[in-house]
ROPA-546661 format. One record per residue (C-alpha): residue in three letters; z, y, x; residue number from 1. Coordinates in Angstrom, 3 decimals, always signed. Each point is the difference from the previous one (the first is absolute). Layout:
ROPA-546661
BAZA, Ala, Z, Y, X, NUM
...
END
This chain:
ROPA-546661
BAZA, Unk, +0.000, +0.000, +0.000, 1
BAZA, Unk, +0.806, +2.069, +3.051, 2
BAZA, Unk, -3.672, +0.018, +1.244, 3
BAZA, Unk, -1.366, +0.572, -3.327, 4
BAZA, Unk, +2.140, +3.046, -0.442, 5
BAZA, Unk, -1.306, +1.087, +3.681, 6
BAZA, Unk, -3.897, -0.720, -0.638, 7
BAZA, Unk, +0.464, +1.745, -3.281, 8
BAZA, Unk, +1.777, +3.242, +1.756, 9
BAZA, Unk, -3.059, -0.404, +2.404, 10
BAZA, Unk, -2.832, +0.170, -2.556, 11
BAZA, Unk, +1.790, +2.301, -1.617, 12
BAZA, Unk, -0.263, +2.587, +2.894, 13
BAZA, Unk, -3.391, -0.998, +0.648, 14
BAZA, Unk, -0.600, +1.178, -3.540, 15
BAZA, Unk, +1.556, +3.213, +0.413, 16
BAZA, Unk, -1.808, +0.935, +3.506, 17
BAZA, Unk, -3.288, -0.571, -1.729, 18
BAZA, Unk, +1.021, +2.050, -3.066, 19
BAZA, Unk, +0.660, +3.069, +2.638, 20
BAZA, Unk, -2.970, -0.635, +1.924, 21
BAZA, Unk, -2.014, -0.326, -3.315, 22
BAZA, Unk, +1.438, +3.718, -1.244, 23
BAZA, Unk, -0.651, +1.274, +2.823, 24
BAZA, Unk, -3.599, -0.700, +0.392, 25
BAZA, Unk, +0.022, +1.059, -3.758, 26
BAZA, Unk, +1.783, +3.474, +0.529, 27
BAZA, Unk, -2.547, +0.651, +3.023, 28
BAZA, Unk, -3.171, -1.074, -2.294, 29
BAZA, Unk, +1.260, +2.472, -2.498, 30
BAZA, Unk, +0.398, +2.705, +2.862, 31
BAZA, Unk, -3.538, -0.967, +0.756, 32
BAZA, Unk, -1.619, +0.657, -3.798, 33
BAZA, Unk, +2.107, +3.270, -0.413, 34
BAZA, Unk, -1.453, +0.755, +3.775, 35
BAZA, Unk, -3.690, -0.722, -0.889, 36
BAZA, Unk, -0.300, +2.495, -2.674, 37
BAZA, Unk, +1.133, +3.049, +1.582, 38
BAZA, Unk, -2.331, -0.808, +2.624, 39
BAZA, Unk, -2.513, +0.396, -2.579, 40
BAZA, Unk, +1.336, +3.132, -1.383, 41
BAZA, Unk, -0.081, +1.618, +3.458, 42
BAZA, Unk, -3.148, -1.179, +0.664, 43
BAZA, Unk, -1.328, +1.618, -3.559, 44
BAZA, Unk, +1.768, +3.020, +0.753, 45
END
């Protein structure tokens, strides 16, 4: 039962890293599509 409790304390922060890494990449997309379109306002203006 020991072990069990260990692997699932294991996955568990697996889980959890990805979840960060995964809003991250999501919070710098976003940065990128708010970016894009004042690029494309400058350039019109």
């Amino acid at each position: 039962m020991k072990n069990a409790h260990c692997v699932t304390n294991w996955t568990l922060s697996i889980l959890l890293y990805l979840q960060v890494i995964g809003m991250n990449h999501y919070i710098f997309l976003l940065n990128e599509r708010i970016k894009l379109p004042n690029f494309g306002l400058i350039q019109y203006v």
